[in-house]
N, C-alpha and C positions, 0 to 999 in steps of 0.2 A: 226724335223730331229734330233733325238737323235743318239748322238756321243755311242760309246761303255763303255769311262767313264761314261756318262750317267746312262745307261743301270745296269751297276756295281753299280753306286751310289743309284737308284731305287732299284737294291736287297736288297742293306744294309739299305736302309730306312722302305724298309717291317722288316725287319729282329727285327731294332729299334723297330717298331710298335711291333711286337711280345714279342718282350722282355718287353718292356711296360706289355701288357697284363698279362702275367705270372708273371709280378710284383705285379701287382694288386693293391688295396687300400691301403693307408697306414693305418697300423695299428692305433685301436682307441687304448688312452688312459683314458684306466679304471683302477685306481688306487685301491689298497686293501687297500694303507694308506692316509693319508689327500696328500701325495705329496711331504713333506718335508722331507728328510733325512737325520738328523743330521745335519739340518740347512740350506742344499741346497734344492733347489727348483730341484725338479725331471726336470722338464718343461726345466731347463735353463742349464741343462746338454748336451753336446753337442760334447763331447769326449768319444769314448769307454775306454780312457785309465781309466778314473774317473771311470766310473760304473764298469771297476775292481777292481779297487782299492779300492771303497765301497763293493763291493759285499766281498772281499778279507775279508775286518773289521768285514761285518756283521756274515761272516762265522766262523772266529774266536770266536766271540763272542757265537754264538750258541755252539761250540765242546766244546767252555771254561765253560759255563754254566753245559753243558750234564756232562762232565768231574768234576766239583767240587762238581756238586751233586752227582753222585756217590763217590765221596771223603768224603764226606760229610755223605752220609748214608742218604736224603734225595729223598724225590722224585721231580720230575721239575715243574714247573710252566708252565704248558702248554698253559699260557694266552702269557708267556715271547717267547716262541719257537713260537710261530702261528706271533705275530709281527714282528720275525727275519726273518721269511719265506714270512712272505706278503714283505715285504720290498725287501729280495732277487727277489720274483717273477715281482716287479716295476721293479727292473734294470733290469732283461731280456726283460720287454715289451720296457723298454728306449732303449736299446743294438739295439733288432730290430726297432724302430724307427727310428734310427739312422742311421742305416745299409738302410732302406728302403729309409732315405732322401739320403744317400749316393749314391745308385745306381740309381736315380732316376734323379739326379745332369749329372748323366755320361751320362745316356740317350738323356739327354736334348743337353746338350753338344755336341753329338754324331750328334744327329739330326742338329741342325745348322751348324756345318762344313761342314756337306754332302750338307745340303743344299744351302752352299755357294760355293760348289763344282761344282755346278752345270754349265751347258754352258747357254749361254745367251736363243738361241734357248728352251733349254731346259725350262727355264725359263716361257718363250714366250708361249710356248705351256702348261702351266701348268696355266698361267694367261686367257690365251684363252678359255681354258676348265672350269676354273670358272665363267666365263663372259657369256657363251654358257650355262652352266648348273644353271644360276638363273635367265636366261629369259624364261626356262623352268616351 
């Protein structure tokens, strides 16, 4: 006997489930550099505000480079720019890492209220139906 909150709370449980999907796996971490960033451990970054504020240094770094060597009269070191870039491209896989544990968090979250929402009946019948479907 499902109530109409019920009923409500089942759409939004699919809905979770959906959203789940279209989350999909969490990204792998395949690093371009051994992982250390100027000393941090990529791994134990867990702030977007940080991976801007490295990406912010590491992009300076790169203009300031481009920039003295043409000052300079020089050509670049393109072993120095392929490092700057691998590094930039960590923190974007860290960024989405992060982002994907973030919304993944909400989900879970999402999921257990509704399902604390739920009426006892509701409940009942959902315990029932697993009880029924592994004496199958």
């Amino acid at each position: 006997m499902a109530t109409e909150n019920d009923k409500k709370i089942k759409e939004l449980l699919a809905q979770t489930d959906k959203k789940r999907t279209e989350l999909g796996t969490k990204p792998k971490a395949v690093w371009k550099t051994n992982g250390v960033l100027r000393g941090k451990n990529i791994n134990t970054i867990n702030d977007i505000s940080v991976c801007v504020s490295e990406a912010a240094t590491y992009l300076l770094d790169r203009d300031s480079i481009k920039n003295a060597c043409e000052f300079l009269g020089v050509e670049q070191n393109k072993s120095d720019i392929s490092q700057l870039n691998d590094a930039l491209d960590d923190l974007k896989l860290r960024v989405q890492m992060i982002v994907w544990d973030g919304e993944k968090k909400k989900l879970q979250a999402m999921e257990a209220k509704l399902k604390d929402l739920r009426s006892h009946d509701a409940k009942t019948d959902d315990a029932l139906a697993d009880i029924e479907a592994s004496l199958k």
